[in-house]
N, C-alpha and C positions, 0 to 999 in steps of 0.2 A: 595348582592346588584346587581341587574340587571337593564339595560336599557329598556325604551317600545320601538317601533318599530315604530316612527312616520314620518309620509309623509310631504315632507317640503309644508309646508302652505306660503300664504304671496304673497309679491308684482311681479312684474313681471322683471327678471330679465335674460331674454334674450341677451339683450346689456350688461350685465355685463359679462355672459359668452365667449362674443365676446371678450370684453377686456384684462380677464384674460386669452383668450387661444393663447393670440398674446405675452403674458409677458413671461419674460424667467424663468420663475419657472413652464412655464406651465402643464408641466406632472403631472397627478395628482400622480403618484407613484417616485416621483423625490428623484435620488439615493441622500445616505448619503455623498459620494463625491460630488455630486455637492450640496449640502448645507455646505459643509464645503468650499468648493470653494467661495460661497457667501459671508461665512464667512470672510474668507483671503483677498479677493480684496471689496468689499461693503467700502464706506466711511461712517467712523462710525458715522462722525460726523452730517449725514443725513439730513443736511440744516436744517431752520427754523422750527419752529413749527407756527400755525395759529395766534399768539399773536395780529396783529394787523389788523385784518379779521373779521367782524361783522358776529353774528350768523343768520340763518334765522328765519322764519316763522316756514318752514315747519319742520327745524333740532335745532332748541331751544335750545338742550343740546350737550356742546362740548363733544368730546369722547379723553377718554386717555387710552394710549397704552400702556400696562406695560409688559416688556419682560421676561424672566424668567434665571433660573441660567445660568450661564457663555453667559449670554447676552448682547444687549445693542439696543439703542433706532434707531440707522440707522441699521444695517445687520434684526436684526429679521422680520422690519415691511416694508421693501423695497416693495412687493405686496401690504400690506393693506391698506400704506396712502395715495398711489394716487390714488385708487378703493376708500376708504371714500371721498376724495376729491372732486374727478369729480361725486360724489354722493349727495354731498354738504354739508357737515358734515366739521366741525372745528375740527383739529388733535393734540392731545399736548402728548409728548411722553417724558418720564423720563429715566433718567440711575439712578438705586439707588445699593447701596449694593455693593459699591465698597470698595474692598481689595485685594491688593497685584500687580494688573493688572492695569495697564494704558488704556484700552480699553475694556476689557471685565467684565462686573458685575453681577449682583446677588449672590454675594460672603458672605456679610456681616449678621451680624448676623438679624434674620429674624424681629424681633419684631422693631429693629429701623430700617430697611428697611419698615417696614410699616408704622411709624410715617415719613419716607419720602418722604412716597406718599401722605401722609393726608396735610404733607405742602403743598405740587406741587398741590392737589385738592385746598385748598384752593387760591393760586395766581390763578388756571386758571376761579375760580370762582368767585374772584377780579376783575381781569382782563376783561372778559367776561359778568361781570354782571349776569351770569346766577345762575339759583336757583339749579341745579343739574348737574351733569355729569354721564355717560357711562364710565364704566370701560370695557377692554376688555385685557384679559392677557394671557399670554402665560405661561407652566410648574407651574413654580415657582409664577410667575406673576396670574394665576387665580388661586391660592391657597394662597398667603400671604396677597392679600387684606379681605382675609373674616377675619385676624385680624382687620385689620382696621377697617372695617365697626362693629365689634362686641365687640370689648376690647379699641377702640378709639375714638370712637362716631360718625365714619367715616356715619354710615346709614343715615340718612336724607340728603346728602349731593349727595346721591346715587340713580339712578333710575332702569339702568341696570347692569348688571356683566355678562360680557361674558367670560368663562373660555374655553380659548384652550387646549384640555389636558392636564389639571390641574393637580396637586401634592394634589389631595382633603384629601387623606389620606396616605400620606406620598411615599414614594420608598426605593428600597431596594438598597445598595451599590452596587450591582453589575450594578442597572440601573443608578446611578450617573457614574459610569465607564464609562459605554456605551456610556454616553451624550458625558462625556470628551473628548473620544478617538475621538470624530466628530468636536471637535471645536479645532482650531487652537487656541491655546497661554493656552488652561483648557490643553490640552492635555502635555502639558511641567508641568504646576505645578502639574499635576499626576505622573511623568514622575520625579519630586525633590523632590515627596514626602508632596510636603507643603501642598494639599490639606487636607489630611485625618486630621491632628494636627493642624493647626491654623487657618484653613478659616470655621469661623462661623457656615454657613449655610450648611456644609458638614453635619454633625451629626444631627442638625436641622430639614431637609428633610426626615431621614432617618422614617421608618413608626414605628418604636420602641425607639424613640427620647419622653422624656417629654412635648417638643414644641408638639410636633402633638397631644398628652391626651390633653392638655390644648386649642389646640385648639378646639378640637373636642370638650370637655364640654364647650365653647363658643355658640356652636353652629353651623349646617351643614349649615344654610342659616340666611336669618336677613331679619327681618320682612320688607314689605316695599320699600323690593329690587326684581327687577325679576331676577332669576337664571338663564343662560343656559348653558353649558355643553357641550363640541362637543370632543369628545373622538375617536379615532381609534383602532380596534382590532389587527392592526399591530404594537401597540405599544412597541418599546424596551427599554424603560427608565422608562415609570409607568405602571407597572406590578402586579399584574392582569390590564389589560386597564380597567376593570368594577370601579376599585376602584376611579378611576376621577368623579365617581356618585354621585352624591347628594340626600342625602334622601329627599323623597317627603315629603310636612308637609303639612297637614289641610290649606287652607286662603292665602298659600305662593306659588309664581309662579317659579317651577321649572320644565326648560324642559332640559333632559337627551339625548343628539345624539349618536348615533355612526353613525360614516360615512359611514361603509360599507352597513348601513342601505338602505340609498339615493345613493350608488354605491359599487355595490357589487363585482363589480374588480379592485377597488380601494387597493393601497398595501402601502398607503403610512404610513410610519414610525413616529414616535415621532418628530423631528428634522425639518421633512419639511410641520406639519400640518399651520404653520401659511401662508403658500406661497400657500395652495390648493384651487384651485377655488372652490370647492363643500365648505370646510367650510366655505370661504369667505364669500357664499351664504348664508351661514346659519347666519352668522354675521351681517349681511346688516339687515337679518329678524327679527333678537330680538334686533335688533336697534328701528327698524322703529315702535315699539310696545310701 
C-alpha cells in the first residue's frame, strides 16, 4: 500500500503559518525530549472544552479530538486547540481508555474505548445541536474510531476523520516500546512490567492481534465519511509509516499524506506529528471540505 504524492490544495493559510511558527512546538522536526518534556509539565487537565459556545455559520460541525495510547486530552492537543479556535471551530476533547494511570490514557481495552467516544459524540451533539461532528485523532485515536463509525453505528453521526498517523493496521511491539520510552509515567509501567500482561490495548495494537483482523473485515473506510490520512516517513512507532494508508474505495473520499511529501526536510517523528505546523495545515484543509 502506497501513498499518491499530492500538493496541498485548499484555503489560504498564510496567517496560520505565522501562528504556529511563533508556538513552542514550532520546529517542524521537534526532538522526542521535548515532546516528552511537554508531556511532564502540560496541564493535563487542559481547561474547558467549547460546551457553552454557539457554533457558526461558516464551522457548523464541532470537531473532537481524540488522542492516542499513553495520552490525554490537554498535553497531546496543546498546538491544535487554539489554531481550531482562533479559526473558529468549537473543540471538544475526550480522555477514554483509562487504566492503571491517573493521567495518561488510551490504555483500555479498544472496543469500549470506542463505545466511549460514541457517548462523548453523542452529549456534544446534544449539546450543540448539531447534526454531525469532525473526528480528528492521533496513533490510537485515528485508528479506534473507524470501530466506531463501522461496528457502532458511529457513521452518520460523522462527516470528517482526520487520522494523525493512525495505527490503521496495527504496530509492532517494539513500536509500542518506542512510544513508551517517550512518555513520562507509560515509561514506568514498561519499566514494572504491567504493560505487556494487564493493560488492554497493549496486544490489541499489536498488527497480529485478532482486534485488528476484525477490524479490518469492518472495513478500511465507512461509507459517508471523508478520510484523510497524514502519515510521516520518519515514523518510529508505526512501522512501515505506509501502513497508516487507507485503501482507496470506488465513491468514498480518501486522501492519503505523507508529510515529507509538502516538506521534504522535514524529520519529524511519531510523537511530535500532532504539534507540526505542516500537518496542522493539512488538518484545517479536510476540515474546511
Amino acid at each position: 500500500m502506497s501513498f499518491p504524492h499530492p500538493k496541498i490544495p485548499g484555503i489560504n493559510t498564510d496567517d496560520i503559518t505565522t501562528d504556529l511558527t511563533e508556538a513552542p512546538h514550532r520546529a517542524a522536526g521537534l526532538g522526542q525530549a521535548a515532546v516528552a518534556g511537554v508531556v511532564a509539565t502540560v496541564d493535563v487537565q487542559a481547561g474547558q472544552d467549547d460546551w457553552d459556545l454557539p457554533l457558526s455559520e461558516e464551522h457548523p460541525r464541532p470537531v473532537v479530538l481524540v488522542h492516542g495510547t499513553f495520552g490525554n486530552r490537554g498535553y497531546t492537543w496543546t498546538e491544535a486547540t487554539p489554531l481550531l479556535r482562533r479559526t473558529g471551530y468549537r473543540v471538544f476533547r475526550l480522555d477514554y481508555g483509562q487504566h492503571l494511570h491517573p493521567v495518561i490514557f488510551g490504555l483500555g481495552d479498544i472496543k469500549k474505548s470506542a463505545a466511549q467516544l460514541g457517548e462523548f459524540v453523542d452529549r456534544v451533539l446534544s449539546r450543540t445541536g448539531a447534526r454531525q461532528v469532525d473526528l480528528v485523532g492521533f496513533s490510537q485515536g485515528g485508528m479506534m474510531p473507524r470501530y466506531y463509525l463501522n461496528a457502532l453505528g458511529g457513521a452518520p453521526k460523522v462527516h470528517n476523520f482526520v487520522g494523525i498517523a493512525p495505527s490503521n493496521h496495527g504496530v509492532t511491539a517494539q513500536g509500542l516500546m518506542n512510544l513508551a520510552r517517550q512518555i513520562p509515567g507509560a515509561r514506568e509501567l514498561v519499566e514494572q512490567g504491567a504493560v505487556g500482561t494487564v493493560v488492554p490495548a497493549w496486544p490489541q495494537l499489536q498488527h497480529d492481534h485478532p482486534f485488528q483482523r476484525e477490524l479490518a473485515d469492518l472495513g478500511e473506510t465507512t461509507e459517508g465519511v471523508r478520510h484523510t490520512v497524514i502519515a510521516t516517513s520518519h515514523d518510529d512507532v508505526v512501522t512501515p509509516y505506509t501502513s497508516c494508508a487507507l485503501a482507496e474505495t470506488e465513491g468514498r473520499y480518501v486522501r492519503n499524506v505523507v508529510l515529507q511529501d509538502l516538506a521534504p526536510e522535514d524529520h519529524t517523528a511519531h510523537a511530535a506529528m500532532p504539534y507540526n505546523p505542516t500537518v496542522l495545515k493539512v488538518v484545517l484543509e479536510a476540515l474546511a471540505e
